[in-house]
LUMDO-472426 format. One record per residue (C-alpha): z, y negated, x. Coordinates in steps of 0.02 Angstrom, whole numbers, padded with zeros to 5 digits, always signed. Layout:
<nodes>
ZYX ...
</nodes>
This chain:
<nodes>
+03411-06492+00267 +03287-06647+00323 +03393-06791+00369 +03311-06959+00357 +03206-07034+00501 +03315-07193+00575 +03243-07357+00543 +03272-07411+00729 +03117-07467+00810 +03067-07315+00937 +02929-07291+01070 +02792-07169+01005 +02734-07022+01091 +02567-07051+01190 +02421-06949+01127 +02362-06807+01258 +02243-06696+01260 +02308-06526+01330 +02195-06381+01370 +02303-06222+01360 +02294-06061+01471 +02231-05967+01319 +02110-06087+01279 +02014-06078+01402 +01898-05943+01324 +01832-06084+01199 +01818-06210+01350 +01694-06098+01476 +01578-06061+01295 +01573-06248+01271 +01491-06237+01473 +01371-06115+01412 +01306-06208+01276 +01314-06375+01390 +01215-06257+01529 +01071-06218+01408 +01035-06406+01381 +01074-06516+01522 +01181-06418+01646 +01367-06403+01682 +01488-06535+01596 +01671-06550+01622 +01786-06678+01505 +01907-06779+01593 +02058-06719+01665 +02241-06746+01563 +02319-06913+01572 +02472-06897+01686 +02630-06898+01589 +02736-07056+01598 +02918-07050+01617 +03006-07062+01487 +03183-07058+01429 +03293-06899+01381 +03282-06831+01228 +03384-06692+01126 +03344-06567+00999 +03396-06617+00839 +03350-06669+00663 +03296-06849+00703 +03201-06825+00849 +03101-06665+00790 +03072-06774+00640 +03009-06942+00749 +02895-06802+00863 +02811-06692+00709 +02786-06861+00597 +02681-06933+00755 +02592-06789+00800 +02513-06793+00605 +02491-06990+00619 +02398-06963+00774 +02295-06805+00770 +02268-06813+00571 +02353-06650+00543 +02369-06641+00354 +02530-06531+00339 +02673-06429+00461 +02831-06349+00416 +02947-06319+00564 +03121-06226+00576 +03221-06250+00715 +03370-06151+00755 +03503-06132+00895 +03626-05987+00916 +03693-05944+00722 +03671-06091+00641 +03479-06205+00581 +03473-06339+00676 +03334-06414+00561 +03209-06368+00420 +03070-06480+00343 +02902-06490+00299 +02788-06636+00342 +02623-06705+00244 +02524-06608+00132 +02464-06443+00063 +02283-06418+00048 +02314-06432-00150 +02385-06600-00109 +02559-06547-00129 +02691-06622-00033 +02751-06514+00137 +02937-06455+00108 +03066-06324+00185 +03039-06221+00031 +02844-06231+00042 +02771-06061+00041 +02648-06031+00163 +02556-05893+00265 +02618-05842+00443 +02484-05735+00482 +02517-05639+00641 +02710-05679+00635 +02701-05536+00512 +02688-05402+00662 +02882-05437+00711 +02939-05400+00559 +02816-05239+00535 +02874-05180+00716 +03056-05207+00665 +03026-05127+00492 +02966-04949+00606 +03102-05001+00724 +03233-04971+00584 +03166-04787+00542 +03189-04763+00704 +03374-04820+00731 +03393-04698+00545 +03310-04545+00658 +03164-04544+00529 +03040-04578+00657 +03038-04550+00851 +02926-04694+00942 +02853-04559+01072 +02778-04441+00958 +02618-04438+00893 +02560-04550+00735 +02483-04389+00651 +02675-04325+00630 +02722-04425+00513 +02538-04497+00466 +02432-04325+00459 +02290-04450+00360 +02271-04534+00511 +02116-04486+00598 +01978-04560+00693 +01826-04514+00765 +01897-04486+00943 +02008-04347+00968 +02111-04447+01086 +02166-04525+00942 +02284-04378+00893 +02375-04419+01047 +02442-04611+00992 +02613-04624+00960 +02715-04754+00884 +02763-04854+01012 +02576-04868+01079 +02532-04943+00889 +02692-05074+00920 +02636-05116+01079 +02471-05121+01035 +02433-04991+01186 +02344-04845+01074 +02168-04864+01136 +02086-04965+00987 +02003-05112+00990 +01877-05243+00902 +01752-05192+01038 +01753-05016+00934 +01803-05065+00764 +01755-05239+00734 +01896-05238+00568 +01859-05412+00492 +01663-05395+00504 +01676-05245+00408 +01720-05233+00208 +01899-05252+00213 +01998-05143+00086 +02136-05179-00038 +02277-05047+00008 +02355-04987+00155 +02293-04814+00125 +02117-04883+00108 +02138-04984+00279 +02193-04814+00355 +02066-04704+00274 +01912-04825+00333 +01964-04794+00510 +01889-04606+00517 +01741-04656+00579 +01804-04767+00706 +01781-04724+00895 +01927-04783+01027 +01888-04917+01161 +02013-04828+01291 +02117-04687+01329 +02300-04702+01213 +02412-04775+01348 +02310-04831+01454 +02260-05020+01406 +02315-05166+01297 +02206-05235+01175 +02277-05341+01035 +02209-05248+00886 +02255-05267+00684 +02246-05104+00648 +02356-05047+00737 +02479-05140+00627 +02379-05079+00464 +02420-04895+00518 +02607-04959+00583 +02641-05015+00386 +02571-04862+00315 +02687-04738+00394 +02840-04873+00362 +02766-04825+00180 +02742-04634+00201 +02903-04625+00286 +03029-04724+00182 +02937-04658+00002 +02932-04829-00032 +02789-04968-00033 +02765-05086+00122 +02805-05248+00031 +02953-05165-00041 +03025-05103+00094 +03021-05259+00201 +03098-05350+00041 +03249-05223+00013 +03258-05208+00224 +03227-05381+00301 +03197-05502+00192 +03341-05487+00060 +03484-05453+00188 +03420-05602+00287 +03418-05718+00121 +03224-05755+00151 +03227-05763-00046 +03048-05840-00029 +02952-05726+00086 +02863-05555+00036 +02715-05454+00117 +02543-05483+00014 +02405-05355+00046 +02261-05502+00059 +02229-05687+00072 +02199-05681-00070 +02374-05652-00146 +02432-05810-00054 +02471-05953-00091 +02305-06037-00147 +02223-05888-00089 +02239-05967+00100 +02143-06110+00066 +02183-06247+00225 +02073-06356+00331 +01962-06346+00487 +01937-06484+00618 +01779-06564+00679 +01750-06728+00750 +01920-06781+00764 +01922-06757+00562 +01985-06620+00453 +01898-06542+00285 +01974-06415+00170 +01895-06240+00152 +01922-06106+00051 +01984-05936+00149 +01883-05770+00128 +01965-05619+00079 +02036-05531+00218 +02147-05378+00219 +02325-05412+00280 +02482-05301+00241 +02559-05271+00400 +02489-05353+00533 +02453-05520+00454 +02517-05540+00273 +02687-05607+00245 +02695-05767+00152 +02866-05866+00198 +02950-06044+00190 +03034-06141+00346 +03192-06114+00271 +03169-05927+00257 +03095-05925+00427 +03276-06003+00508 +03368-05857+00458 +03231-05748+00543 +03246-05849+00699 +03443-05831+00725 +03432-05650+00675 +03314-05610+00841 +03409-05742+00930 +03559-05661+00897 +03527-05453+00925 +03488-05419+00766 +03645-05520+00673 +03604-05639+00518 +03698-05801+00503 +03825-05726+00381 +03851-05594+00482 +03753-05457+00404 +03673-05340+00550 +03489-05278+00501 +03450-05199+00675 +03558-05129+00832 +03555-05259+00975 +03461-05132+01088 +03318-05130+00951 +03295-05317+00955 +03283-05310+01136 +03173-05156+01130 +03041-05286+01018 +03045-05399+01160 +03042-05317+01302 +02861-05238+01359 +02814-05079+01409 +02815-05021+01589 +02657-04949+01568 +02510-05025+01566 +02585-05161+01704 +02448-05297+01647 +02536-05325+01480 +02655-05438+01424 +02649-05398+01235 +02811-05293+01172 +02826-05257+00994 +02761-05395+00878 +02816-05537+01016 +02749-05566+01178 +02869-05637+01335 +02773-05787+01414 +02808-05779+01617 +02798-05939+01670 +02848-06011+01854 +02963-06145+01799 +03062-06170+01638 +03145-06064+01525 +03084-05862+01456 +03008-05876+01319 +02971-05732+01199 +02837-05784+01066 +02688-05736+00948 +02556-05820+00859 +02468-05830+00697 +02310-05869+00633 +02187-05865+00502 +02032-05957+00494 +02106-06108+00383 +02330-06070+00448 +02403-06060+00589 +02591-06036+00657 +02698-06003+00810 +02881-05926+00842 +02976-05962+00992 +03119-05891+01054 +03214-05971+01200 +03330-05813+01257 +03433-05922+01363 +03508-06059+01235 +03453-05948+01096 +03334-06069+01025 +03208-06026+00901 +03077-06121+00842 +02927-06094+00727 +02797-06209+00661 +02682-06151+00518 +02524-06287+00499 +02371-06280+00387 +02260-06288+00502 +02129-06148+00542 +02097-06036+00728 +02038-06123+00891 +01969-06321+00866 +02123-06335+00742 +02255-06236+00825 +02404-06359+00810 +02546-06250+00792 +02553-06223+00984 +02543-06390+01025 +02688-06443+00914 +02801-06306+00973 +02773-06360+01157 +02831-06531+01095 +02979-06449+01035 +03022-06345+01188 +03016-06514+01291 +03152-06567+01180 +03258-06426+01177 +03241-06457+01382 +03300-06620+01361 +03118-06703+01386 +03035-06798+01302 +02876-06756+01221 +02706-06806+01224 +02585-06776+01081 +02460-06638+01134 +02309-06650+01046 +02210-06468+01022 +02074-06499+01145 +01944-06481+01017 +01977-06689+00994 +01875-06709+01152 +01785-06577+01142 +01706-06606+00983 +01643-06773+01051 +01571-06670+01214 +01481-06557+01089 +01422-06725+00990 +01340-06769+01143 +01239-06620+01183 +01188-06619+01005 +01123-06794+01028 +01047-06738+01158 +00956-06592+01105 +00895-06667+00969 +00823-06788+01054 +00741-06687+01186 +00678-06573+01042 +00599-06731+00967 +00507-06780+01139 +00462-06600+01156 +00366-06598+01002 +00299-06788+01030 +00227-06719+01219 +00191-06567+01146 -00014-06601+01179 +00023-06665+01326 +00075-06506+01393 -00066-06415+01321 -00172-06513+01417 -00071-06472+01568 -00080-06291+01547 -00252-06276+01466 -00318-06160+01608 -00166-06061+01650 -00168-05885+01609 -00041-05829+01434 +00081-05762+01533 +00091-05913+01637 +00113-05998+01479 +00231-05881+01405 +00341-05912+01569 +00331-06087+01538 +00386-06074+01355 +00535-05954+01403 +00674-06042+01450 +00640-06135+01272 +00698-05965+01205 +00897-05986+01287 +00955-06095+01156 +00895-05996+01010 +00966-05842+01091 +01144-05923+01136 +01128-05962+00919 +01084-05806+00860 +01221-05724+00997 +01366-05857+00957 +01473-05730+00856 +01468-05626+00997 +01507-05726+01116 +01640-05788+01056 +01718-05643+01016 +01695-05589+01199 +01771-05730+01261 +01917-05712+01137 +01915-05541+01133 +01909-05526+00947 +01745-05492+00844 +01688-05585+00702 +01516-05669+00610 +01423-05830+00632 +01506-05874+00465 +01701-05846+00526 +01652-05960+00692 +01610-06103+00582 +01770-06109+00526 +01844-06101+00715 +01751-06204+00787 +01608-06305+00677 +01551-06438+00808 +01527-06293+00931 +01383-06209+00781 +01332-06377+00747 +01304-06396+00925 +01198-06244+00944 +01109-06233+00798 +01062-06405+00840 +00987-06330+01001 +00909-06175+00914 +00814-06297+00814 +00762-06413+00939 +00688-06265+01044 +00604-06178+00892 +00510-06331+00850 +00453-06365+01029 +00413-06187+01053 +00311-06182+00886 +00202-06353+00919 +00186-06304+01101 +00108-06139+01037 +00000-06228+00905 -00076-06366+01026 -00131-06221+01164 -00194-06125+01021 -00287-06253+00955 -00361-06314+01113 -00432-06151+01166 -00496-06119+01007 -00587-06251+01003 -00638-06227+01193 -00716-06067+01124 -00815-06149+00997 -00875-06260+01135 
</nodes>
């Protein structure tokens, strides 16, 4: 239950800007686009953090830290649950929906990616009932399952969990392609589909893999996906709000959340995408407590009810021996860090949502943060749950803005800039002629070349990005994470095209009429 904020006068968090680990992807493409116009640019380095007093992890202070992060990085609306050991520590909502509807416990709202722990747990069950054994092949229990690669008869269960079986967006781009409406359809579109690597031998996080996870929960159990997660997880759990959708479209609003550029955020509309099993389930922060102290506590609800054998939940968060270079188990990931606690989390995101679970194993802590915000240059629910970590350490927090608030105004610049230079590139544009009036055309084709790089880094942003990510996607899907980085380089696609076009229209027109001379 939200407990009122004191009335006490309180020092506020100070705004910083923190560039994350796994953000760094989106950083070094912001250098190439800086690169193509005026050369290397770094942003300033973090502000030091000041000392400040202890804090503790409870319903005022989670309130006084959420409430300033959306006063000071215009975040319209987070819901948060915070649990420790068996009991909810706190569960609220905060601002808006993107209807305009106030944020509360009971608000429903997309998880995205959160929805693999409960698919893994859902095969994990079958498992415990001796329905399905995790080292056999997929085509057991699945015999529709096929691909294109004949490796592919060779994935077993646990390689889907762990996300190990050899597929990848490199092969099967899944959300450039039409995206079906049933699991069946999701699994039947994949016959075509080559793999990226041998079944075992690599991790790539892959949705699929989660599509085809769902289906055999459904093949298996005789029973539809959503169902069974309802009658399995959510029901003896009492998540009375959640259920498994098979599209955005089947949430709440059909997705619909906001994006961030230029320090501002604007409401967009989500496409359809395909979700039932690895990103579909559609929860409240209330519901999402009781999920919490469940993994927290081996598989145990708050009332006592047990849904999975302890050595099941650890099995879900404990990686695979094999590949060594992953730390991704079954649905969560554990986070190694140097110093501080283990943490075993997962995150979520759609273009317009995103969310985060922690688990801290050590004072059995959970955390999760749902916000409507979309992937990338919106991506506050990581930020927030840091926040909240520092206070279940006893620290206190600083508001970490996504680094997309400085960055946008880094990308401003080189827009400025190109546009500009695009503008005295067409004003000098005779002035050049003249210069290279004599030179031979591939002399002046050499000249015009490196006029082509920005059009090229435009027309290859998609793919870029989803190299750098390692996710594919369209031009369309990267407005929506990240707009001032499009803005940015379509600005610099358009400069170039019109100095490249009045270049070539001066030289032409001086030697033509250097002919008629």
């Amino acid at each position: 239950m939200k407990t009122p904020t004191s009335s006490t006068p309180r020092p506020r968090p100070r705004l910083r800007f923190r560039l994350r680990p796994r953000r760094r992807s989106g950083a070094l493409l912001a250098a190439l686009g800086v690169a193509t116009v005026m050369g290397a640019l770094s942003p300033a380095a973090p502000t030091a953090s000041a000392a400040q007093p202890a804090a503790s992890l409870e319903p005022a202070s989670i309130d006084r830290y959420v409430r300033d992060y959306l006063e000071q990085t215009g975040l319209p609306g987070a819901a948060v649950a915070v649990t420790r050991g068996d009991r909810v520590v706190h569960s609220a909502g905060y601002g808006r929906t993107a209807s305009g509807q106030s944020m509360t416990g009971q608000t429903r709202l997309p998880v995205a990616s959160l929805s693999k722990s409960m698919t893994a747990l859902a095969v994990m069950q079958l498992a415990e009932a001796g329905k399905v054994d995790l080292d056999e092949p997929v085509r057991r229990y699945l015999p529709e399952f096929t691909m294109a690669d004949r490796r592919a008869e060779k994935i077993t269960v646990r390689q889907l969990l762990t996300q190990t079986s050899g597929m990848a967006d490199s092969a099967y781009p899944d959300l450039t392609r039409t995206q079906p409406h049933t699991l069946k359809e999701a699994v039947a579109a994949m016959r075509e589909a080559p793999l990226a690597a041998a079944p075992g031998t690599k991790f790539r996080y892959h949705n699929p893999n989660y599509f085809v996870a769902a289906r055999l929960v459904e093949v298996v159990s005789g029973r539809p996906f959503a169902d069974y997660l309802s009658a399995h997880l959510f029901k003896p759990l009492h998540m009375t709000h959640t259920a498994s959708v098979d599209s955005t479209e089947d949430m709440p609003d059909q997705a619909r959340g906001y994006v961030r550029a230029y320090g501002e955020v604007f409401a967009r509309s989500h496409p359809r995408w395909f979700s039932a099993g690895g990103h579909g389930v559609v929860t409240t922060a209330d519901d999402l407590s009781q999920w919490l102290i469940a993994q927290n506590n081996q598989g145990v609800s708050a009332d006592g009810r047990r849904i999975a054998a302890a050595r099941t939940i650890d099995m879900t968060h404990t990686p695979p021996s094999t590949p060594k270079d992953t730390d991704y188990a079954m649905g969560w990931s554990q986070n190694r860090q140097d110093s501080g606690p283990r943490q075993i989390q997962h995150t979520g995101q759609l273009l317009t949502q995103n969310s985060m679970a922690t688990l801290l194993p050590e004072s059995k802590v959970g955390i999760a943060v749902i916000t409507n915000t979309g992937m990338l240059s919106g991506d506050d629910a990581p930020q927030i749950i840091q926040g909240l970590v520092d206070l279940a350490e006893g620290k206190q927090p600083e508001v970490a803005a996504p680094f997309s608030m400085t960055g946008d105004w880094v990308l401003a610049a080189l827009t400025l800039l190109a546009a500009g230079l695009g503008i005295r590139g067409v004003l000098r544009a005779g002035r050049w002629a003249d210069r290279t009036a004599r030179k031979s055309w591939w002399r002046v084709a050499l000249r015009i070349l490196p006029q082509v790089l920005p059009i090229l880094l435009f027309t290859q942003l998609a793919a870029l990005v989803g190299l750098l990510m390692n996710r594919s996607g369209t031009l369309d899907q990267v407005t929506y994470a990240w707009p001032a980085l499009v803005v940015c380089a379509a600005a610099g696609a358009l400069a170039s095209t019109a100095v490249i076009t009045s270049r070539a229209v001066r030289v032409l027109g001086r030697r033509r009429r250097e002919a008629v001379a």
